[in-house]
C-alpha positions as CSV (number, residue, x, y, z in Angstrom):
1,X,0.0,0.0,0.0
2,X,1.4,3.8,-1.0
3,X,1.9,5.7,2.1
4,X,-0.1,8.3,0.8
5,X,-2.8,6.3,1.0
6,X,-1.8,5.3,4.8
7,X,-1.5,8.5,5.7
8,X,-4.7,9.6,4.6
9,X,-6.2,7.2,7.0
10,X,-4.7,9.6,10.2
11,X,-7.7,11.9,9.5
12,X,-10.0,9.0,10.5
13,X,-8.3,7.6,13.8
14,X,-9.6,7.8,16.9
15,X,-7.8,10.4,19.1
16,X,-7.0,7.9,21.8
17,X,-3.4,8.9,21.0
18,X,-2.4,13.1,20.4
19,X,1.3,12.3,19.2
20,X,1.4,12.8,15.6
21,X,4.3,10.7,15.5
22,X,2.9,7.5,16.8
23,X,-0.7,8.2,14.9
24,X,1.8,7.6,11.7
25,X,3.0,4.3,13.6
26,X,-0.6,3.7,14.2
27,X,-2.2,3.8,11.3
28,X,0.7,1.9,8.9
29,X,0.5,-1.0,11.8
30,X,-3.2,-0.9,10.8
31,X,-2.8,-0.8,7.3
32,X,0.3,-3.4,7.1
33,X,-0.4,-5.2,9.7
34,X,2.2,-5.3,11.8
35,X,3.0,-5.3,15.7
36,X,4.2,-2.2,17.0
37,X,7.6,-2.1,19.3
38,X,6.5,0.1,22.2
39,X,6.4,1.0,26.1
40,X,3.4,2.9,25.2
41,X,0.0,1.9,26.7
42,X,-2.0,3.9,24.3
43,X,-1.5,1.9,21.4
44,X,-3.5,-0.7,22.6
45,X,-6.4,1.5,22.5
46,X,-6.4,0.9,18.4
47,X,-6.2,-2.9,18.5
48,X,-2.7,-3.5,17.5
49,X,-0.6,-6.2,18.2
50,X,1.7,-4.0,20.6
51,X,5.3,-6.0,21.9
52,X,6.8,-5.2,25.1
53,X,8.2,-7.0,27.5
């Protein structure tokens, strides 16, 4: 998928999360779907696969 296209998607999240940075993360785990690296409890709010031990 283009990350235009991905990107587009940010519009549409849920503000669970206010860090543009992550909402980037967020919404290519979404489209790609892939687990997200992170420490950060909010991510789980957007029913990712989130890995942290």
């Amino acid at each position: 998928m283009h990350l235009w296209k991905i990107l587009r998607n940010i519009e549409k999240l849920p503000l669970h999360h206010r860090d543009s940075f992550d909402r980037i993360i967020i919404v290519q785990a979404l489209a790609e779907h892939l687990p997200v690296v992170s420490s950060d409890a909010a991510f789980d709010a957007y029913g990712i696969e989130r890995i942290w031990e």
